[in-house]
C-alpha positions as CSV (number, residue, x, y, z in Angstrom):
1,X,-53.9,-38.3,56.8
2,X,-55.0,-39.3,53.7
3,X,-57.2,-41.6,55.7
4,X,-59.6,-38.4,56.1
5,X,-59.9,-37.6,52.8
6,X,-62.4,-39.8,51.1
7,X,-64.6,-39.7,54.7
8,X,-68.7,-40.0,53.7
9,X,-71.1,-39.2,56.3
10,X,-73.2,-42.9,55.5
11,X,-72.2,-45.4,53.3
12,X,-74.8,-46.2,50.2
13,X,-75.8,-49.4,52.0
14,X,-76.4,-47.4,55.4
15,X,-78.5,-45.1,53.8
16,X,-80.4,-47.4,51.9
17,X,-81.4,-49.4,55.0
18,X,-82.5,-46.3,56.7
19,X,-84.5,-45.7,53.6
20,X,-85.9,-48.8,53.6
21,X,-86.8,-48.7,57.1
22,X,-88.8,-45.3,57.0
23,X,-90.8,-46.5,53.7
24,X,-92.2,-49.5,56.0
25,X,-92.9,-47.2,59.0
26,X,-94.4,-44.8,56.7
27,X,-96.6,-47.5,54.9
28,X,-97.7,-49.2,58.5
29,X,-99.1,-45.8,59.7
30,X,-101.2,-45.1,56.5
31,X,-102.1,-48.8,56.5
32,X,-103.3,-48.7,60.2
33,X,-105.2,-45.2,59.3
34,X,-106.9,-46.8,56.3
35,X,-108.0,-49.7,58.2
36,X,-109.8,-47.3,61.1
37,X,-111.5,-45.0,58.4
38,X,-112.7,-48.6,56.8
39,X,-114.8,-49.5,59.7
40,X,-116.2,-46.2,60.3
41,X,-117.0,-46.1,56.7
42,X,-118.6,-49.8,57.1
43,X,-121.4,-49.7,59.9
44,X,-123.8,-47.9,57.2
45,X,-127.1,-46.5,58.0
46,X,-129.5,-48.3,55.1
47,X,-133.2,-48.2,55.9
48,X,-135.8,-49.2,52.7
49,X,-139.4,-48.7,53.2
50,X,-140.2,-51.2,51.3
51,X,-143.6,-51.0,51.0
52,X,-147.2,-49.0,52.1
53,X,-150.0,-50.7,52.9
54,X,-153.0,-49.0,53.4
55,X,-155.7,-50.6,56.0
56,X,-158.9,-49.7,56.5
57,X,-161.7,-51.3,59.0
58,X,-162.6,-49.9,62.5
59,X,-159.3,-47.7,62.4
60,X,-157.4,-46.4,59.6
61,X,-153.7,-47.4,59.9
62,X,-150.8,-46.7,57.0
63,X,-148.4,-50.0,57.8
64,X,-144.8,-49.3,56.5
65,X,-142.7,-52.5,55.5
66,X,-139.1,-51.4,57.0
67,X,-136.4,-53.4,56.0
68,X,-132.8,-52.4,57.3
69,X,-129.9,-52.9,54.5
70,X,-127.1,-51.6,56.3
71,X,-124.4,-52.8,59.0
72,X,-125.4,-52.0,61.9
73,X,-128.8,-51.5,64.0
74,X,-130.5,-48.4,63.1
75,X,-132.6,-46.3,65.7
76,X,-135.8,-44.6,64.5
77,X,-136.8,-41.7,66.3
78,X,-139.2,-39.7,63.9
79,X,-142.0,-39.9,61.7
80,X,-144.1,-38.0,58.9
81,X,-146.7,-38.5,56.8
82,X,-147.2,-35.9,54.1
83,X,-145.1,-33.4,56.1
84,X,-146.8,-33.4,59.2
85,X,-145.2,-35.3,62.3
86,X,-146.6,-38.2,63.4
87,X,-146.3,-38.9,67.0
88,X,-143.9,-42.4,67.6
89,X,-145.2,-43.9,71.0
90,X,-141.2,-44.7,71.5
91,X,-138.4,-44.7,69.2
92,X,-137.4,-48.4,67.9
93,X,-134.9,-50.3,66.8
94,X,-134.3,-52.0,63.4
95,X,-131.3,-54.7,63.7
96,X,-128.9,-55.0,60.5
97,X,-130.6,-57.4,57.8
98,X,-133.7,-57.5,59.6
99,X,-137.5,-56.1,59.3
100,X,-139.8,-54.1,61.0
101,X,-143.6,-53.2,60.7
102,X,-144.7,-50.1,61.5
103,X,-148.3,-49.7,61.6
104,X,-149.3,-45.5,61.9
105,X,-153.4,-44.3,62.8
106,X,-154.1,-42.3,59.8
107,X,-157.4,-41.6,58.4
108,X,-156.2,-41.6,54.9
109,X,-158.1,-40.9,51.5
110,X,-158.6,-43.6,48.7
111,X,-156.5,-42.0,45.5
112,X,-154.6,-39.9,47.3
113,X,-151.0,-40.2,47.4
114,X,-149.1,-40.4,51.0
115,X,-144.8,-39.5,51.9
116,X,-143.8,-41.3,54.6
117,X,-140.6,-40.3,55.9
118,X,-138.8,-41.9,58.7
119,X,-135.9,-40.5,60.2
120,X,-133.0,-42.3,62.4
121,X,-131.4,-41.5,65.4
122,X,-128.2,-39.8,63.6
123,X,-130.2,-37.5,61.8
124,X,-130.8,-39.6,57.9
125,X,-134.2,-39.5,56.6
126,X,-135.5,-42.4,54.4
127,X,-138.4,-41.6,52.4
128,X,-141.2,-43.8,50.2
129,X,-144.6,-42.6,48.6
130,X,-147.3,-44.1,47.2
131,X,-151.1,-43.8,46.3
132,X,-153.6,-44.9,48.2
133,X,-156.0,-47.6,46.7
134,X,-159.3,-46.5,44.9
């Protein structure tokens, strides 16, 4: 019976493999996690009015410069100019890396200065002023 007296439950070797085993488990979950939050995190909403131009003639029109610095295609679906809402005929699309013009009636007032404030589809507001020439 002395056979019975030394008995372990796992030898060191055993145990180590097991160890082994659950650290790589472990590290292929968080890895796999990681990787999901990564892409969420990389199809960014980046819209730069890049510029105001204000045009006069027959109509009055504030063009914004829209350029789209982000990952993926942003919607626009609002507008203001100074704080009041200006009326979008539709709601447009500005693809990653790409521009758009957006020419707004305004009747607007040499020297004064003009917020316009565009707003996407998932709720982020992008913002530029600037005076209007004298």
């Amino acid at each position: 019976m002395k056979l019975f007296k030394n008995k372990k439950a796992l030898s060191p070797v055993v145990a180590s493999i097991i160890l082994i085993a659950v650290t790589v488990a472990v590290s292929i979950a968080v890895a796999a996690w990681m990787g999901a939050l990564t892409f969420t995190f990389m199809a960014t909403e980046q819209i730069k009015i890049t510029d105001l131009v204000f045009v006069s003639g027959t109509t009055e029109y504030i063009r914004a410069y829209i350029k789209n610095t982000g990952t993926s295609t942003v919607t626009i679906t609002k507008a203001w100019i100074n704080g009041e809402e200006y009326s979008l005929s539709s709601s447009f699309d500005v693809d990653a890396n790409s521009q758009y013009i957006l020419n707004m009636t305004y009747d607007w007032d040499s020297g004064s200065t003009y917020e316009v404030k565009l707003q996407s589809s998932s709720g982020n507001a992008f913002y530029r002023t600037e005076t209007a020439p004298s």
